[in-house]
N, C-alpha and C positions, 0 to 999 in steps of 0.2 A: 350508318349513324349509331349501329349499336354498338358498335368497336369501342367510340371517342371513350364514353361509359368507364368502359371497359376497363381501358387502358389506364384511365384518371385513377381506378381503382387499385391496381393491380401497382402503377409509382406510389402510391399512397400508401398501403401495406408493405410495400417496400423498403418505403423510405420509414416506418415506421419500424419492421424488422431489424433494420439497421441500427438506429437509436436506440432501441431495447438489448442489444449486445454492445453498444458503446455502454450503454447502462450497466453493463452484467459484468463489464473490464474495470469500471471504475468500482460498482459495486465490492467485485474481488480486492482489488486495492487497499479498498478502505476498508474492510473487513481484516485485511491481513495486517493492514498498519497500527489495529486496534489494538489487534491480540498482540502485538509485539509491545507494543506501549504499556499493556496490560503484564508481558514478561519482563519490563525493565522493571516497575513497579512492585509485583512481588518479590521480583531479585532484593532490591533496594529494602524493602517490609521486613524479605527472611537475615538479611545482612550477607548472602551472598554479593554483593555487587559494594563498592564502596560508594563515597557518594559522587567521586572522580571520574569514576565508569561510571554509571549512571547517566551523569551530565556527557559526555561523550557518546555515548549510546542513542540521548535525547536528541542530542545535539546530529549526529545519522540520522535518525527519523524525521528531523525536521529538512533535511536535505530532500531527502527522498518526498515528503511534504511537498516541499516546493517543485519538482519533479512533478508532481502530480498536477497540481496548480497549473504549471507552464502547459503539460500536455491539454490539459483540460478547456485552457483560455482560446482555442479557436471552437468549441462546443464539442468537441468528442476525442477520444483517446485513440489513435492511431494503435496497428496491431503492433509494430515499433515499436509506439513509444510506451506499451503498455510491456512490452517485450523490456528493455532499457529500466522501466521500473520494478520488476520484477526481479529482473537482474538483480538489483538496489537492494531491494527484500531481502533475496538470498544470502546478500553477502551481510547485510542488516543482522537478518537472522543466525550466520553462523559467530557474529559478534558477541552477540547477545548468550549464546552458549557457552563461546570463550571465557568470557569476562566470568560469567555465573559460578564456572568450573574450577577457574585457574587459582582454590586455595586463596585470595584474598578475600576476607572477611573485615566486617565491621565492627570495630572495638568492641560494641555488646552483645557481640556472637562469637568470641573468643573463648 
């Protein structure tokens, strides 16, 4: 009878482990989608980016947005699809360098 306890304990921590690292994929996520958000933004401030890129740039992160969304709506983010958005990011993120780099500038940053 001490096992039953036991055991009730032991799926509970568990299954509580679990959720706190779904927690820690989405956490990552959303932390990485900020700061991205945060570099289109001062792109666009410093007149690196026009407001063309920009809206394209936006227009990727709301993709990946919905990406996140979708993985989320069964209650947790699979290593997949956390894997899949990620992906997203990186490719997000070397956009976002592109554009910044590639010499097009904003009429009053000429």
């Amino acid at each position: 009878m001490k096992t039953l306890p036991l055991i009730a304990i032991t799926l509970a921590l568990t299954a509580t482990g679990a959720s706190a690292y779904d927690a820690s994929r989405a956490d990552r996520i959303d932390n990485r989608e900020a700061r991205q958000t945060e570099r289109i933004n001062e792109g666009r401030r410093s007149g690196e980016l026009t407001w063309l890129e920009a809206q394209r740039l936006r227009a990727e992160q709301a993709r990946i947005h919905r990406m996140e969304r979708w993985a989320k709506s069964d209650g947790h983010i699979s290593r997949e699809e956390a894997r899949r958005i990620e992906r997203a990011q990186d490719a997000a993120s070397r956009h976002i360098r592109q554009e910044k780099h590639d010499g097009q500038t904003t009429w009053w940053s000429r």
